[in-house]
C-alpha positions as CSV (number, residue, x, y, z in Angstrom):
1,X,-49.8,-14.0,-18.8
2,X,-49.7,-10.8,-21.1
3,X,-53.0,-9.9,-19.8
4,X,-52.3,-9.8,-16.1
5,X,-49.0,-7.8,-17.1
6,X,-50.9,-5.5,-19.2
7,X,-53.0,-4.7,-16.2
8,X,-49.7,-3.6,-14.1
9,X,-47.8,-0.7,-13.6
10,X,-44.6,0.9,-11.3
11,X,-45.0,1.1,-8.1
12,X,-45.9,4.9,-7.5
13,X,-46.2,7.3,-4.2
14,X,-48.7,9.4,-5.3
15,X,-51.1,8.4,-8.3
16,X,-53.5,11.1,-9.9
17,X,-54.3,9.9,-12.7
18,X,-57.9,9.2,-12.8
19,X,-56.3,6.3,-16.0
20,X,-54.6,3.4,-14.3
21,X,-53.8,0.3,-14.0
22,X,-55.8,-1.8,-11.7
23,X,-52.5,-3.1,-9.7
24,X,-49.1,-1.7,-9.4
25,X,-45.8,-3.5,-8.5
26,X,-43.7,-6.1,-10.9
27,X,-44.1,-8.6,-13.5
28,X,-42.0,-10.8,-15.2
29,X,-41.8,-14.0,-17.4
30,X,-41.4,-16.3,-13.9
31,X,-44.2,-14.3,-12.0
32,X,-45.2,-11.0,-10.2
33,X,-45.3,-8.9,-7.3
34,X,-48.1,-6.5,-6.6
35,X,-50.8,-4.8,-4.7
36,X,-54.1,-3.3,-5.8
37,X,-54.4,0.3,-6.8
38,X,-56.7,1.8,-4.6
39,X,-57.5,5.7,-4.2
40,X,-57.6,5.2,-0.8
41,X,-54.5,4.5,2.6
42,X,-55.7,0.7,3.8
43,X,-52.8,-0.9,6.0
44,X,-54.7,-4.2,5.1
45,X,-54.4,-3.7,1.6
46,X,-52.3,-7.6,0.4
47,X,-49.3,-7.8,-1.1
48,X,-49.6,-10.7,-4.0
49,X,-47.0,-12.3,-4.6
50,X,-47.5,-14.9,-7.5
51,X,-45.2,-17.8,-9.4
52,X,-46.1,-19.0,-13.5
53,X,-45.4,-22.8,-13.4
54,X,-46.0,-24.5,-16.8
55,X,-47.9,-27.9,-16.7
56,X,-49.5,-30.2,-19.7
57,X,-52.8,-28.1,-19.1
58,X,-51.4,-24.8,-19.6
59,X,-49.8,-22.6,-17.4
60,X,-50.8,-22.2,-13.4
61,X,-50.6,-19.3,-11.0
62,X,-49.8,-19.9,-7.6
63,X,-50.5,-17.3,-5.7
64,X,-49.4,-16.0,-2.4
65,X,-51.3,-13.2,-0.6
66,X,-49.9,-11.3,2.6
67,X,-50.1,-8.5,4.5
68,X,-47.0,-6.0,4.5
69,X,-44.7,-6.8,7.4
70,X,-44.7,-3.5,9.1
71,X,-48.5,-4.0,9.8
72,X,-47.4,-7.6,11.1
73,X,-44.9,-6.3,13.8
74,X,-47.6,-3.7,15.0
75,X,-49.9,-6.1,15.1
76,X,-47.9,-8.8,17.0
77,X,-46.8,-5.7,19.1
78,X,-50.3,-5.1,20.0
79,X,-51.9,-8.5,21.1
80,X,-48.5,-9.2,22.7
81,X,-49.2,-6.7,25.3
82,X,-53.1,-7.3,25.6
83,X,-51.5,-10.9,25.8
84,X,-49.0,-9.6,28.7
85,X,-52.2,-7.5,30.4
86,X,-54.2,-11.0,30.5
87,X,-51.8,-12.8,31.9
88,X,-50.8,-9.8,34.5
89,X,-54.5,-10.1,35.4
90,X,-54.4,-13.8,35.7
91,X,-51.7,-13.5,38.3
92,X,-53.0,-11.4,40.3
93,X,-56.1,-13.1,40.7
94,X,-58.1,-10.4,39.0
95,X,-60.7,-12.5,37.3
96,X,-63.6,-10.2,36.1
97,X,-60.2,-7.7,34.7
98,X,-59.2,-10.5,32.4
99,X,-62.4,-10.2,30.2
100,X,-61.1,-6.7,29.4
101,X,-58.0,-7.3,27.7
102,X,-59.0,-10.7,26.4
103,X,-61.9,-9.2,24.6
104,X,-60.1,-6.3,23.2
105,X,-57.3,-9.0,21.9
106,X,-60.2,-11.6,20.2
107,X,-62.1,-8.3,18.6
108,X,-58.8,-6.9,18.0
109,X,-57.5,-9.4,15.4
110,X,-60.6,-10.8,14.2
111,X,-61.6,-7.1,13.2
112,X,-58.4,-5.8,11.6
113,X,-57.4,-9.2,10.0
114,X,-60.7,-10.3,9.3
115,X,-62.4,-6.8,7.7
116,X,-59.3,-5.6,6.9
117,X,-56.9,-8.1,5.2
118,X,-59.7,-11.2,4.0
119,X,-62.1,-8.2,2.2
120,X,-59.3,-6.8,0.3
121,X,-57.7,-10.4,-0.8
122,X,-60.6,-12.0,-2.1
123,X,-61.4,-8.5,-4.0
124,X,-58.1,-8.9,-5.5
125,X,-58.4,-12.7,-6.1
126,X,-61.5,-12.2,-7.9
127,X,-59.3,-9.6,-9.9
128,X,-56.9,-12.0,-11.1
129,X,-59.4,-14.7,-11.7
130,X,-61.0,-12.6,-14.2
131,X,-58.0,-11.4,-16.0
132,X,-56.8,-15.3,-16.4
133,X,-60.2,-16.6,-17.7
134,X,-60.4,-12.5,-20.1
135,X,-56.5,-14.0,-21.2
136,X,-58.5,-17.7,-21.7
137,X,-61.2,-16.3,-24.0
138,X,-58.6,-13.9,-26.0
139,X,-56.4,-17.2,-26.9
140,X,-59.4,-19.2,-28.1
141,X,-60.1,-19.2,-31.7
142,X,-63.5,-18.3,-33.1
143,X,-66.1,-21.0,-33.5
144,X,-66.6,-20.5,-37.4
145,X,-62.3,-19.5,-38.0
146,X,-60.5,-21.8,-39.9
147,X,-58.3,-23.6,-37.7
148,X,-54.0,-24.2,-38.3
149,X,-54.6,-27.9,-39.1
150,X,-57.3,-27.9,-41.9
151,X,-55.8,-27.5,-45.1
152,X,-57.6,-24.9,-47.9
């Protein structure tokens, strides 16, 4: 996949060059590692992690999109204890206090995980869906070209 590796570049701290790539990371002949370049901090931002498999119809991408395991610990860190605080509050028979916690816990992950890490991923799938079927349309010979095969 030429195209998706002409669209990547090292992994840098600070970027300021209004000129870039649209992702940043690795590539090589057996697959890739990268994350969008973005000009702004998201902690949601995936990391894609993908694998070139040849088949009979050409070559396929699996693709495996994550979220960077710092952001998982803090996260699991976090409902944990709203976890702990509803079950403190179940044991001490403090009904209406449950709804607290528990609320804070469902609108908790289904904010940060939902807005934060499914927004970004399909922007990036979209990316790399584009790129393959750009590399699909670069391969294809014109309609009117001569092909290989016929003889002149």
């Amino acid at each position: 996949m030429t195209a998706l590796r002409s669209r990547i570049e090292p992994r840098q701290l600070l970027r300021s060059s209004p000129d870039q790539a649209p992702f940043q990371g690795t590539g090589g002949r057996d697959g890739f590692r990268i994350t969008r370049v973005i000009p702004y901090r998201k902690a949601f931002l995936p990391r894609v992690r993908g694998r070139f498999r040849g088949g009979p119809g050409g070559t396929r991408v699996d693709i495996r999109l994550s979220p960077h395991p710092v952001v998982m610990v803090l996260l699991s860190i976090w409902c944990g204890g709203l976890a702990l605080a509803v079950v403190a509050s179940l044991g001490a028979n403090q009904l209406p206090l449950v709804a607290i916690p528990l609320g804070m816990l469902v609108a908790g992950w289904a904010s940060m995980c939902a807005a934060g890490f499914w927004t970004e991923a399909t922007k990036q799938k979209l990316m790399l869906m584009l790129i393959a079927m750009v590399q699909e349309l670069e391969q294809e010979p014109a309609p009117n070209a001569p092909r290989a095969t016929e003889a002149r």
